[in-house]
C-alpha positions, -999 to +999 in steps of 0.1 A: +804+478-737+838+456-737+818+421-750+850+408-735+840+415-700+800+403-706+812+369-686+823+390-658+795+410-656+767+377-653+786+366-626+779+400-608+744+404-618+739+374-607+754+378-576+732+409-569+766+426-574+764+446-605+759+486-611+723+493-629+707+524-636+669+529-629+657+557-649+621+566-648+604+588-671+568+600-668+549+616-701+551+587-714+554+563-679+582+540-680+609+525-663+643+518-686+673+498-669+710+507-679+734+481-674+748+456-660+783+471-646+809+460-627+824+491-612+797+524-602+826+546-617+822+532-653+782+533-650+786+570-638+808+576-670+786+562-694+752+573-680+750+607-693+753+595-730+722+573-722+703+602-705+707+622-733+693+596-755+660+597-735+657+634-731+658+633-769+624+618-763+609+643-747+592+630-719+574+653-691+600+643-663+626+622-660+645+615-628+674+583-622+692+564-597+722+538-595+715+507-575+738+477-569+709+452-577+704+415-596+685+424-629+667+399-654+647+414-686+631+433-696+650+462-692+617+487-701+590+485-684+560+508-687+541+524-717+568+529-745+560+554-768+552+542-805 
């Protein structure tokens, strides 16, 4: 990510504006965030690289959708695996 554009990207998180990510995995349970983005199109590009990442982990299931939310941290929730 640009750290250029991280002032941009606040403001639209904190507008409730911003692209995230919800990705939640089950085997072990937990609930990752990926973002925030300004533009869907740029989260849609860069997802898959991030989903790979976690299948690397193996979990039982894994299933993800892109919300236009406000998100604070933590961005992972849930048992992480040690």
């Amino acid at each position: 990510m640009n750290p250029l554009l991280w002032p941009v990207r606040r403001c639209a998180n904190g507008l409730g504006l911003a692209w995230w990510a919800r990705v939640r995995t089950q085997g072990p349970d937990v609930t990752y965030w990926y973002g925030p983005f300004v533009r869907r199109r740029t989260l849609e590009s860069q997802l898959p690289a991030f989903l790979d990442d976690l299948r690397a982990e193996s979990p039982a299931a894994m299933n993800h959708e892109v919300l236009r939310t406000r998100r604070g941290e933590p961005f992972t929730e849930g048992d992480l695996p040690a």
